[in-house]
C-alpha positions in Angstrom: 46.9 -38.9 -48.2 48.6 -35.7 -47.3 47.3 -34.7 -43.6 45.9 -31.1 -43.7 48.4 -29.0 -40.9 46.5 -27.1 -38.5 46.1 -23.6 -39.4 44.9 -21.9 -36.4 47.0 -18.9 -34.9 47.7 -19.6 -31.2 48.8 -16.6 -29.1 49.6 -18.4 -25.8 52.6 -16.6 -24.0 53.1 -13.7 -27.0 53.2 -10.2 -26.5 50.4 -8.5 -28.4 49.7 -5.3 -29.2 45.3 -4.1 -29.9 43.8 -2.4 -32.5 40.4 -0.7 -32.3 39.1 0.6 -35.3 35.7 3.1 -35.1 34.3 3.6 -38.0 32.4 6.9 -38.1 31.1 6.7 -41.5 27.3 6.7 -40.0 28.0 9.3 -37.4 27.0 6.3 -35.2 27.2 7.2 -31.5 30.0 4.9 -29.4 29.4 6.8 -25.8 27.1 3.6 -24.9 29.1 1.3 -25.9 31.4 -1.5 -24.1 34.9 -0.2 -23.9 35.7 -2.5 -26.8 39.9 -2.5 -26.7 39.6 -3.6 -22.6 37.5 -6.2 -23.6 39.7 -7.3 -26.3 42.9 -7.1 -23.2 40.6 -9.3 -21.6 39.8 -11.8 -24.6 44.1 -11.5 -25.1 44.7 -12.5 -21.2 42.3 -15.3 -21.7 44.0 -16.6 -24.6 47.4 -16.6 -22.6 48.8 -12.9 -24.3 50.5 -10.4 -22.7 48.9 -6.8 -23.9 51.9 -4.3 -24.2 50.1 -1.5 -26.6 46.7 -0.4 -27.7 46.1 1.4 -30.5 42.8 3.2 -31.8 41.9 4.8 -35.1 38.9 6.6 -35.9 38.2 6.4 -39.9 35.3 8.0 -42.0 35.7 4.6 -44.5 38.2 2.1 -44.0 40.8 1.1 -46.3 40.3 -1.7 -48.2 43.7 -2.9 -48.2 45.0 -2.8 -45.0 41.8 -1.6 -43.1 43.9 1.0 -41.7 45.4 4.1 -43.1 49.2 3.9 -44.4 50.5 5.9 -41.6 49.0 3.9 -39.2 50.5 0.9 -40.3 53.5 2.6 -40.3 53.3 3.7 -36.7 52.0 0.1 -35.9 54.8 -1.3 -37.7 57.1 1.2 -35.5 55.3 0.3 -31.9 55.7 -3.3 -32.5 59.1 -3.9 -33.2 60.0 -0.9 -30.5 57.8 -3.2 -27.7 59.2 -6.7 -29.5 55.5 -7.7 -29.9 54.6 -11.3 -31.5 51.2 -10.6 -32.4 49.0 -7.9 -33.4 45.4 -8.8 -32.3 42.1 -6.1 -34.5 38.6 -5.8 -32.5 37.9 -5.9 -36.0 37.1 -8.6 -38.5 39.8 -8.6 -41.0 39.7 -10.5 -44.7 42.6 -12.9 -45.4 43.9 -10.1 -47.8 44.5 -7.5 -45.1 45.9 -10.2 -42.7 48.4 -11.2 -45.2 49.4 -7.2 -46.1 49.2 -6.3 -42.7 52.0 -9.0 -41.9 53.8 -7.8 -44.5 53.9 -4.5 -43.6 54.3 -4.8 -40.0 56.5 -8.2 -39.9 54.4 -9.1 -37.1 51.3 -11.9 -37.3 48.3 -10.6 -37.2 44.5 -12.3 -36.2 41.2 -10.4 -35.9 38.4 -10.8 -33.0 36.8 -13.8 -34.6 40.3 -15.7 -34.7 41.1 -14.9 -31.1 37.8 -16.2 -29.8 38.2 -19.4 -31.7 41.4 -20.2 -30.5 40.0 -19.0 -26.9 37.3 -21.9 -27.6 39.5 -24.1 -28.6 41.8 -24.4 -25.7 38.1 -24.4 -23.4 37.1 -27.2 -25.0 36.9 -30.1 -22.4 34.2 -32.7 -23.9 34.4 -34.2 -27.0 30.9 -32.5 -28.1 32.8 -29.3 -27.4 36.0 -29.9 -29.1 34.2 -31.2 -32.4 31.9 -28.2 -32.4 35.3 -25.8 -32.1 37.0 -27.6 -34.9 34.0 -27.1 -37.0 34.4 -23.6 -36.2 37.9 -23.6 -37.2 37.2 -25.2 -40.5 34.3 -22.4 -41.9 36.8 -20.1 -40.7 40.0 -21.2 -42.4 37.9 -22.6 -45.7 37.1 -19.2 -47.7 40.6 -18.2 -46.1 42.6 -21.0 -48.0 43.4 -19.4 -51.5 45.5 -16.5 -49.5 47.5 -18.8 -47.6 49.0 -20.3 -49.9 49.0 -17.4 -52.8 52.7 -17.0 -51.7 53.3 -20.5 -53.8 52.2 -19.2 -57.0 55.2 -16.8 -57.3 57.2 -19.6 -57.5 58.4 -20.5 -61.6 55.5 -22.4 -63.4 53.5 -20.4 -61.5 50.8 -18.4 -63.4 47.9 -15.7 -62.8 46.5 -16.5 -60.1 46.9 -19.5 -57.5 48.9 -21.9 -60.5 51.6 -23.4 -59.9 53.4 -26.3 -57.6 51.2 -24.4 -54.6 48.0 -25.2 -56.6 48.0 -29.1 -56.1 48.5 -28.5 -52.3 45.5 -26.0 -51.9 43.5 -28.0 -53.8 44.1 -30.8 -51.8 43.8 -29.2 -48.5 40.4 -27.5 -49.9 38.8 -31.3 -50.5 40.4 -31.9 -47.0 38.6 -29.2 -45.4 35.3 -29.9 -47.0 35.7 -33.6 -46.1 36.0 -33.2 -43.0 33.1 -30.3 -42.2 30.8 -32.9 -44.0 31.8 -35.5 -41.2 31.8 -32.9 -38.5 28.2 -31.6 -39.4 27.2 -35.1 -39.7 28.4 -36.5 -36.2 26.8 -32.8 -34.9 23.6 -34.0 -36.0 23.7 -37.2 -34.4 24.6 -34.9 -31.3 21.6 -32.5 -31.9 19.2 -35.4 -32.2 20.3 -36.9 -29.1 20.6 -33.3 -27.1 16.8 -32.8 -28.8 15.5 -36.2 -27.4 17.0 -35.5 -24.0 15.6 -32.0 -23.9 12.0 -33.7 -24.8 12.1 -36.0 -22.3 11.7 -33.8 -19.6 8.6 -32.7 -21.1 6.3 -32.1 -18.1 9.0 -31.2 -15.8 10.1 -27.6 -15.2 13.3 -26.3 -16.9 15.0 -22.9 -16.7 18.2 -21.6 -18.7 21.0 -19.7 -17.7 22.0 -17.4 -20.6 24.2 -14.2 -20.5 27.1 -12.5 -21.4 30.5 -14.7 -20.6 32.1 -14.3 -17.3 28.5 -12.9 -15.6 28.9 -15.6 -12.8 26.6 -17.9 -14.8 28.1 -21.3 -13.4 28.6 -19.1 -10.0 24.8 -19.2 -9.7 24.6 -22.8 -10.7 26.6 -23.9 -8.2 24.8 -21.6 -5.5 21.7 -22.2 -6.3 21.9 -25.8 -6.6 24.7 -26.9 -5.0 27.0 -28.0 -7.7 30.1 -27.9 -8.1 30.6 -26.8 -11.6 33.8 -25.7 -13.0 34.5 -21.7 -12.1 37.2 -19.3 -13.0 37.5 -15.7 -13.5 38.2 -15.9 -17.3 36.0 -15.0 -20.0 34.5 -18.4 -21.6 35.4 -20.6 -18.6 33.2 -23.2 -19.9 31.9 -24.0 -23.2 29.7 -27.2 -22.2 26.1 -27.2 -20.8 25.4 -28.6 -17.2 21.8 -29.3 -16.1 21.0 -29.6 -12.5 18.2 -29.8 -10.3 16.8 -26.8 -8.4 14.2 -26.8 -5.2 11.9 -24.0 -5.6 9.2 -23.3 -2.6 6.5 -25.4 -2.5 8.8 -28.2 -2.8 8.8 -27.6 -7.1 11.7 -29.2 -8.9 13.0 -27.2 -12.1 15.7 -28.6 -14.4 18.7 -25.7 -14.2 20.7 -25.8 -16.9 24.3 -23.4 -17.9 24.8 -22.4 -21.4 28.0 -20.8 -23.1 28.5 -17.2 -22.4 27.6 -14.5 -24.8 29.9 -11.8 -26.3 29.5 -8.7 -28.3 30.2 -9.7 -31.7 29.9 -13.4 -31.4 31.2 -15.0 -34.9 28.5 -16.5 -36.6 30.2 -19.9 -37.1 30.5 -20.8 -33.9 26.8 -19.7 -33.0 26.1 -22.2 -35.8 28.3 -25.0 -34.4 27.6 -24.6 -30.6 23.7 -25.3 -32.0 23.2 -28.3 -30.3 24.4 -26.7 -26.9 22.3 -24.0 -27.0 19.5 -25.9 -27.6 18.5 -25.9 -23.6 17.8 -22.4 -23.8 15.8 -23.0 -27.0 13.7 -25.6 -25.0 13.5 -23.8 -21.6 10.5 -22.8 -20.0 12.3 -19.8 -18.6 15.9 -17.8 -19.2 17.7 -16.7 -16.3 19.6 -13.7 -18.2 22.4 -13.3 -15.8 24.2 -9.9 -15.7 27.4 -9.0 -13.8 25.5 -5.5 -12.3 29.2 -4.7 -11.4 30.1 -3.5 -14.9 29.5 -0.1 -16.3 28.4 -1.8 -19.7 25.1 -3.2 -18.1 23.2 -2.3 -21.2 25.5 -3.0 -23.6 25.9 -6.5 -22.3 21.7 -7.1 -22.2 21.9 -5.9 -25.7 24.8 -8.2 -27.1 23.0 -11.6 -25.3 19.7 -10.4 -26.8 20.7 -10.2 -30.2 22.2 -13.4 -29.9 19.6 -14.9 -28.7 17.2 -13.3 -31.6 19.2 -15.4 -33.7 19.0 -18.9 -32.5 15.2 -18.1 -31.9 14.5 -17.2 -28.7 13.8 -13.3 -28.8 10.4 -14.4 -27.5 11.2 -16.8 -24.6 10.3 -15.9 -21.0 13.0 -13.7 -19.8 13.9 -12.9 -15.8 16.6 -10.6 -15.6 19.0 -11.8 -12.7 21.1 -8.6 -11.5 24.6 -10.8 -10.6 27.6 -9.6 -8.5 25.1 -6.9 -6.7 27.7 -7.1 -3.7 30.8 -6.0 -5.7 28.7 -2.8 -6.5 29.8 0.5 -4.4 27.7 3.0 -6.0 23.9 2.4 -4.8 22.7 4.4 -7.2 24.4 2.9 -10.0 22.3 -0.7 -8.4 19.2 1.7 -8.5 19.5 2.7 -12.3 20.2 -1.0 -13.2 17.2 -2.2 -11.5 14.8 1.1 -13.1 16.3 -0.1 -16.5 15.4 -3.8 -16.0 11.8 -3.8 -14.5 10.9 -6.9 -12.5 14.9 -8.2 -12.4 15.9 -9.9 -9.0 19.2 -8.8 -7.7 21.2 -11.5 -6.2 25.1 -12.0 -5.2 26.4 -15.7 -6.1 29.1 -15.4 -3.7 27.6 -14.2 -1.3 23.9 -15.7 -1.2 22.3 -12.0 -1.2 18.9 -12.5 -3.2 19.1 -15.8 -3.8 16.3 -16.8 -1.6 14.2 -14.0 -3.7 15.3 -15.1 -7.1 13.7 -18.9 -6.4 10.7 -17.1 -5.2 10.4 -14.7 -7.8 11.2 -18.2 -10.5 8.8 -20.6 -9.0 5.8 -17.5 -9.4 6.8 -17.1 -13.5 6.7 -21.0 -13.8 3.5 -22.1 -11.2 1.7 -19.0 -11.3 1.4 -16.7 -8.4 -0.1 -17.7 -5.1 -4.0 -18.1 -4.7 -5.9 -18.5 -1.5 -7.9 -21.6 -1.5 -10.0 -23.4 0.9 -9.9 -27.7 0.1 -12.7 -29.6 1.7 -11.0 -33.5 1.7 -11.8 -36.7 2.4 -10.0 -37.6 5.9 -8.8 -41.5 4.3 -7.3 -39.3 1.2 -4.0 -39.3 2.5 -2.3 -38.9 -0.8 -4.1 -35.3 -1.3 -3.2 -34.2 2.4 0.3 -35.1 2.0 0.2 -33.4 -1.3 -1.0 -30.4 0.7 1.1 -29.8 3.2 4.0 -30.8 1.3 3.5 -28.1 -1.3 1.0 -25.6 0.1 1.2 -23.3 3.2 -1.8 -24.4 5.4 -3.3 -21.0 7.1 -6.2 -23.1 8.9 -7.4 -26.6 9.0 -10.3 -27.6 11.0 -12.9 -31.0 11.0 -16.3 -30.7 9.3 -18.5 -33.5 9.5 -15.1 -36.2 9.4 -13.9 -34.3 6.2 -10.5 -32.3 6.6 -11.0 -28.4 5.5 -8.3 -26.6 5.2 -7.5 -22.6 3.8 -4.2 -22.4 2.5 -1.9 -20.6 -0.1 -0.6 -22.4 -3.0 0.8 -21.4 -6.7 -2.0 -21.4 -9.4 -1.0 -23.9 -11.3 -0.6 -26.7 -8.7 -3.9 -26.4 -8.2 -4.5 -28.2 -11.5 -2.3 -31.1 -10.0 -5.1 -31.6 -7.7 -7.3 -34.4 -9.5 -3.8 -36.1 -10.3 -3.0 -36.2 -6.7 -6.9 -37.0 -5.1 -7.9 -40.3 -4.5 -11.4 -39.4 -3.2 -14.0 -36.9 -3.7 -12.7 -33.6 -2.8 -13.7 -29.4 -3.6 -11.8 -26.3 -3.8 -13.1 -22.9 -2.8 -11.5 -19.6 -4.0 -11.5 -17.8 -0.9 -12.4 -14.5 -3.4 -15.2 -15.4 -5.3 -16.5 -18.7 -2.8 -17.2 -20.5 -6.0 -16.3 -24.0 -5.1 -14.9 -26.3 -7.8 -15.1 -29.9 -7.2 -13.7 -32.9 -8.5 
C-alpha cells in the first residue's frame, strides 16, 4: 500500500513575509482589536520563521481568487523575491484555491493562520495524547484540501475535465488514506476521552479548579507558583499543549485539584478545538476557571473575549469564572492596572514571578469554592478528639473556654465545612451562629 507523504507546510528557519487582510465590508470597527500582524510575528517566531515584511490591505470585499487585489499580489510578488522570502504566511484563512494561485503568482509558498498554528502544535506536541490529537488536526485540515494538490496531475495527457487522469488513482488513494486513518484516530481519541472522563469523575467530592486563558498568559507560571511544580515554561506562544493537574493548599488546610489547559488564541481553528476535546475536558469538569490574563498587554479585552468565545464553544460559557490579573509587576502604567481591574470586577491581581497576590488569589479561591467565612460557636464533647482536631486544623479558634467538661469554642470557618461537621463528630456536639444564636445540633 502506497504510504500517504506528509503534507504539512513547515516553516522552521524560512524567511516569511505577513499578510493582514481587514475586511471593511461591515464598517466593522478594528480600534479594539489585538494588533493582529504582531501576533501573527509572534505565531511566525514560534514556529521557527524569521519575519522580514508585513504587509496589510484594507478591502471593501475580498477577491475570490486570490483574496487580495491583483496589484497587491503584484507588489507581494515584488517584496518577496526583493527580501528572498521562503514563505508567505495570511492572518487570514485562505481556500486551497487561493493558496495554489497565490504560489503561482508569487513563486513563493504560501500557508494561512490555521496552517501555521497546526504546524506550531505539531512541533509542541510531547505526549502521545498530544501528538495523535495534532495529527487528527492535520488530517481534517489537509482532507477537503486534497483535490487541489494534486489538480496539477490532471494536465498531464489522458487527463480529462476535472481531476482525471494518471493523478486521479493517487488522490483517490490518498483520500481513502486519509479517511482511514481519521477513523482510527477518532477511535483511539475516544478511548482517551473515556479514560480522561473516568479520571475527571473520580475526584468527584474533591475540589478542582482550571486554568484557562489566552496562550502565553503565564498559565503554567502560576502552576508552578502556586503549587510548587515544576511544569515546563518558556516564553513562546503554545509552550505546552498537555494538561497537568496538581495539588493546591488553600487556607483552612482545603486541597483543590489545579489543573493547566492549552492556551487560547484569537481565531482558534475549529479542528483542533475538536481534537484537543479530551484535554479540555478539565475545564469542562472544574468546579472553578482560573481565567489567567497577561495584565501586561494592551489587548486585555481582546484576549478575555477570544478565551470566552472559546470556551462558549466547548460548553463552559456558564462555569464559575475568577479573573486572575497575571504579570501585574511587568505593568508601568498604574492606571492602565486600575482600568483592568474596573473592567474585570472581583479579579485578583497576582505576579507569578514574583509572588505578588498570590497569597490573595488562594484566599479569594478557597471563598468561591467553601463559601465565605461564618462565625460559629461549637459546644464539643472533650473525648471527641476527631472533631477538635478537625477544628483547629481547619478553622481559626477566636476563644475556647470549658463549660461543664465540654470544649466551647467561637471560631471562624468557611460555610461549607461546616456541613463536614457530622462527617468529622464522633460524639454529640452543637453549633451556634454567633448572629442569629440559633444553635444547630447534631
Amino acid at each position: 500500500m502506497r504510504e500517504l507523504k506528509e503534507t504539512r507546510r513547515s516553516v522552521v528557519r524560512e524567511r516569511a513575509v505577513l499578510v493582514e487582510v481587514i475586511c471593511d465590508a461591515g464598517g466593522e470597527d478594528f480600534d479594539g482589536h489585538r494588533d493582529r500582524l504582531e501576533e501573527l510575528g509572534r505565531l511566525a517566531d514560534t514556529a521557527g520563521a524569521e519575519v522580514v515584511a508585513t504587509m496589510t490591505q484594507r478591502r471593501k470585499a475580498l477577491h475570490p481568487g486570490t483574496y487580495i487585489g491583483h496589484g497587491k499580489v503584484e507588489e507581494l510578488k515584488a517584496l518577496a523575491e526583493s527580501l528572498k522570502a521562503h514563505v508567505i504566511i495570511f492572518d487570514n484563512d485562505l481556500t486551497p484555491a487561493q493558496v495554489r494561485n497565490l504560489e503561482k503568482a508569487t513563486n513563493t509558498k504560501t500557508i494561512d493562520r490555521s496552517e501555521l498554528i497546526l504546524d506550531i502544535f505539531a512541533t509542541r506536541a510531547r505526549t502521545a495524547e498530544a501528538r495523535l490529537q495534532v495529527e487528527l488536526a492535520q488530517l481534517e485540515y489537509i482532507n477537503p484540501r486534497l483535490k487541489q494538490m494534486w489538480t496539477h496531475l490532471s494536465r498531464i495527457e489522458g487527463g480529462g475535465i476535472g481531476t482525471r487522469g494518471p493523478g486521479e488513482t493517487q488522490l483517490e488513494d490518498d483520500r481513502r488514506l486519509v479517511r482511514n486513518r481519521i477513523t482510527e484516530l477518532k477511535a483511539r481519541l475516544r478511548q482517551i476521552d473515556a479514560r480522561r472522563e473516568r479520571e475527571v469523575r473520580s475526584r468527584a467530592g474533591g475540589l478542582t479548579a482550571g486554568l484557562v486563558g489566552y496562550t502565553n498568559a503565564g498559565k503554567s507560571s502560576l502552576l508552578n507558583a502556586l503549587t510548587g511544580s515544576d511544569a515546563y515554561v518558556e516564553d513562546k506562544l503554545f509552550a505546552t499543549l498537555d494538561t497537568r493537574t496538581r495539588a493546591w493548599r488553600l487556607p483552612h488546610h482545603v486541597t483543590v485539584l489545579l489543573s493547566d489547559t492549552v492556551g487560547f488564541i484569537r481565531d482558534l481553528p475549529h479542528h483542533l478545538i475538536a481534537s484537543f476535546k479530551a484535554t479540555l475536558e478539565e475545564a469542562v469538569h472544574a468546579d472553578l476557571l482560573l481565567h489567567v490574563v497577561d495584565v501586561s498587554t494592551e489587548h486585555v479585552r481582546a484576549d478575555l473575549d477570544a478565551v470566552r468565545r472559546v470556551l462558549e464553544e466547548i460548553g463552559c460559557k456558564d462555569k464559575p469564572q475568577l479573573i486572575v490579573l497575571n504579570k501585574a509587576d511587568l505593568v508601568e502604567d498604574p492606571v492602565h492596572l486600575d482600568l483592568a481591574r474596573r473592567a474585570c470586577p472581583g479579579s485578583a491581581s497576582v505576579s507569578a514571578k514574583t509572588g505578588l497576590g498570590l497569597e490573595d488569589l488562594a484566599r479569594a479561591v478557597a471563598e468561591r469554592l467553601v463559601g465565605p467565612e461564618t462565625e460559629v460557636e461549637v459546644r464539643a464533647a472533650a473525648g471527641d478528639g476527631r472533631l477538635l482536631a478537625w477544628i483547629d486544623r481547619h478553622a481559626t479558634v477566636l476563644a475556647r473556654r470549658v463549660v461543664d467538661g465540654d470544649v466551647v469554642q467561637t471560631i471562624r470557618v468557611p460555610e461549607r465545612l461546616v456541613a463536614e461537621m457530622p462527617r468529622v463528630a464522633q460524639q454529640t456536639y452543637a453549633v451556634t451562629p454567633r448572629t442569629s444564636r440559633k444553635g444547630m445540633k447534631s
